[in-house]
N, C-alpha and C positions, 0 to 999 in steps of 0.2 A: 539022602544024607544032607546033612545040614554042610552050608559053605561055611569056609570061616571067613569073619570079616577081616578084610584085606588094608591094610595103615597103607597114611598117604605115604609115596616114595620119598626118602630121604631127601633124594636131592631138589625135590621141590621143596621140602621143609627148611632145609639150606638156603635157596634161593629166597625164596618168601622171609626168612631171617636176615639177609643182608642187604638187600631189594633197598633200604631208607640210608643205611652208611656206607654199604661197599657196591653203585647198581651194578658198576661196571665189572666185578667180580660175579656177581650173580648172572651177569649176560653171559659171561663167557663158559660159568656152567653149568645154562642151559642149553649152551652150543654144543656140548659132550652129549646129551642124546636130542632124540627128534619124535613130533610131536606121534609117529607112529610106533612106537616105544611103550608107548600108556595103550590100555585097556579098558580100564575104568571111566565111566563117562567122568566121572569125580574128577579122577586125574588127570583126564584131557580136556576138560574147564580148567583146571588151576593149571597146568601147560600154556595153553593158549593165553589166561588173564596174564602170567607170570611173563611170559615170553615178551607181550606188547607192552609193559610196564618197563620191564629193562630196556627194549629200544628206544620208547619215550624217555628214560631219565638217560640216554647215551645221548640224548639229541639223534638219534636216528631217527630220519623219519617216514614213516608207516602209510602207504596210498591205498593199501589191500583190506579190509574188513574184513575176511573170509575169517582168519584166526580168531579177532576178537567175539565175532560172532556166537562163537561155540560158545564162549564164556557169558554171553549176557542171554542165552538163550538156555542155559544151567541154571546161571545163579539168579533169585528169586528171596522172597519174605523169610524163606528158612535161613539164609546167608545175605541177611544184608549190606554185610561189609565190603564183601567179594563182589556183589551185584552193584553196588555203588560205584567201586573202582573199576569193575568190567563198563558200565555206559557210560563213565567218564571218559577213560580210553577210547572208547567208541566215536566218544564228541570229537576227541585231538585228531581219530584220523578222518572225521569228513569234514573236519576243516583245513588239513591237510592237501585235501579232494577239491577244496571251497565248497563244498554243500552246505551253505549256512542252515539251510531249514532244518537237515537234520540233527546238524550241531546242536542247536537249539533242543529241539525236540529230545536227545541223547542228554542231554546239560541238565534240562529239566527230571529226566528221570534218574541221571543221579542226584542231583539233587532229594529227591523225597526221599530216597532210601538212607543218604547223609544227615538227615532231617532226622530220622526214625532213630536214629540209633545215635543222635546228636555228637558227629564225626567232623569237629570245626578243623581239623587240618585239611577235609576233604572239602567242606563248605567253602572255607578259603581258597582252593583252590577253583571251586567250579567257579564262583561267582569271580574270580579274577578275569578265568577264559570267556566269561559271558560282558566283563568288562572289555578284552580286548575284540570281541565280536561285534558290541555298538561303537566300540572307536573306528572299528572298521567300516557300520556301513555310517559313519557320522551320524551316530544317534547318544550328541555328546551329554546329555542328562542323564539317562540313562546309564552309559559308559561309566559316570562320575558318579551316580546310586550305588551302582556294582562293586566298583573299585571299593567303594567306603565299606560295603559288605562286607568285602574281600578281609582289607586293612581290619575289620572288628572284628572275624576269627582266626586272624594269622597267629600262627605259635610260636611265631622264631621273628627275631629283630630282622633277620634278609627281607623277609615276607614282607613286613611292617613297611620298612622304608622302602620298596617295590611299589606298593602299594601306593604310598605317598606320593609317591613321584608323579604315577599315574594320574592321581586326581589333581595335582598339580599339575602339570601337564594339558588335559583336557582344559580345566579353568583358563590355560593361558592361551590356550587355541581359542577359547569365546572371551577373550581380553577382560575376566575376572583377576585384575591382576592381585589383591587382595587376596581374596580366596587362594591363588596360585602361590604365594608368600607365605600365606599361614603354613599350608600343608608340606611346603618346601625345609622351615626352618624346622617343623616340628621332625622330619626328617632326619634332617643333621644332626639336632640336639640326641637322635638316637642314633645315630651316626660316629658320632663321637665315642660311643661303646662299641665301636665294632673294628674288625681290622681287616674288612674286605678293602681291598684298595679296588678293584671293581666298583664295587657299588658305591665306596666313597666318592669315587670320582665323577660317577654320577650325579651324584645330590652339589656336589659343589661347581659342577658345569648347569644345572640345574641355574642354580642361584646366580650365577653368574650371568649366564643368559638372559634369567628374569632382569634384572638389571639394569642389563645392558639396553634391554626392550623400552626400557623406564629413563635411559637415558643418566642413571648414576653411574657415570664410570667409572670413579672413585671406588664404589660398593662391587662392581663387576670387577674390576680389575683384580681386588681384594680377596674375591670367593677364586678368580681363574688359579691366582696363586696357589691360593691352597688345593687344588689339585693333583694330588699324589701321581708319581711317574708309575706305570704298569707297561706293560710290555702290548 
C-alpha cells in the first residue's frame, strides 16, 4: 500500500514562524514535547535545528552538539536554508566549547550555503561571528575585513551600528584613530533613528572614549553626556 505523505507537525511550523519576533515564545513551545516525540527523520532535523536556534536567540548557551548534529547531518543542497542555519548554530556551540578550528570550519560551511541562496541576514551574521573570532585570537585586520562584511549585509539599523562599533573599536585598539571616528559617528548619525537606549549608549560611550583617548575633553565630556540612563 502506498503511505501517505505525512506534513511537518504543527507545532514546528509554529515554532519556525515565531523563531525571528517571538524566540522566547517559540522556546517555550518546544519545551511542550521532546525530541523523542518525532518520527520522521524530517521532523527530528527541524526538532533539533528549531530547538538550538531558540536557545541561541534566549542567550542560553549550548556546550552539547549531539542535537545540532542531526540537523547538519539532514540538511544538505536540497534545503539550503535549513543546512545554513543548522552549521551556523553548529559554529556558536564550538565556540561555546572554544574550538576555534571548528568554528571556523562550521562558519565556512554556512557560509557557502548562505552564499547559494544569497541569505544576507544569514551572511551578516556569519561573517559578524568570524569578526568576533579574529578579535578573539588578535588577528585585528581580518577582525576589521569581517565586521565591514558583516555591516554590508546587515538588514536592520541594530545590525548596522553593531557592526560600526566593532570596526571602530578594533581601529582604536591599532591607534587608527581616524579610521575609529569615521565609523563611530557614521554610527550615531544612525543612531539617531533609533530608540535603543542600549545601543545608543553604546555608540555615545564609544565617542566619548575616543575622545577622551585624544585628549578633547571638551568633545568627551560632550558625547558622556548624552548618554541616555538604562537600567
Amino acid at each position: 500500500p502506498f503511505l501517505a505523505c505525512k506534513k511537518t507537525p504543527a507545532i514546528l511550523i509554529k515554532a519556525e514562524r515565531q523563531m525571528d519576533t517571538a524566540p522566547d515564545s517559540a522556546l517555550q513551545l518546544l519545551k511542550t514535547t521532546q525530541f523523542k516525540n518525532f518520527y520522521l527523520p524530517s521532523d527530528k532535523a527541524l526538532y533539533a535545528l528549531l530547538y538550538c536556534q531558540a536557545l541561541d536567540k534566549n542567550d542560553i548557551k549550548i556546550e552539547s552538539d549531539t542535537l545540532i548534529t542531526i540537523a547538519t547531518s539532514y540538511y544538505d543542497e536540497s534545503d539550503p536554508k535549513r543546512a545554513s542555519y543548522a552549521w551556523f548554530y553548529k559554529s556558536r556551540i564550538a565556540d561555546n566549547c572554544g574550538d576555534a578550528n571548528n568554528q571556523a570550519n562550521y562558519l565556512l560551511k554556512a557560509q557557502e550555503f548562505a552564499e547559494k541562496i544569497k541569505d544576507d541576514r544569514l551572511l551578516g551574521l556569519v561573517y559578524c561571528d568570524k569578526g568576533e573570532m579574529y578579535k578573539a585570537q588578535n588577528q585585528i585586520d581580518s577582525s576589521i575585513l569581517c565586521f565591514q562584511k558583516s555591516y554590508f549585509y546587515s538588514i536592520n539599523t541594530r545590525n548596522c551600528i553593531i557592526n560600526l562599533l566593532n570596526i571602530g573599536n578594533q581601529n582604536l585598539a591599532i591607534s587608527k584613530f581616524e579610521n575609529a571616528l569615521k565609523s563611530y559617528l557614521i554610527a550615531e548619525k544612525i543612531a539617531k533613528q533609533n530608540n535603543d537606549n542600549i545601543i545608543n549608549s553604546s555608540v555615545y560611550r564609544s565617542l566619548g572614549s575616543l575622545y577622551l583617548k585624544l585628549e578633547q575633553y571638551d568633545k568627551a565630556l560632550y558625547f558622556y553626556q548624552k548618554v541616555p540612563k538604562t537600567t
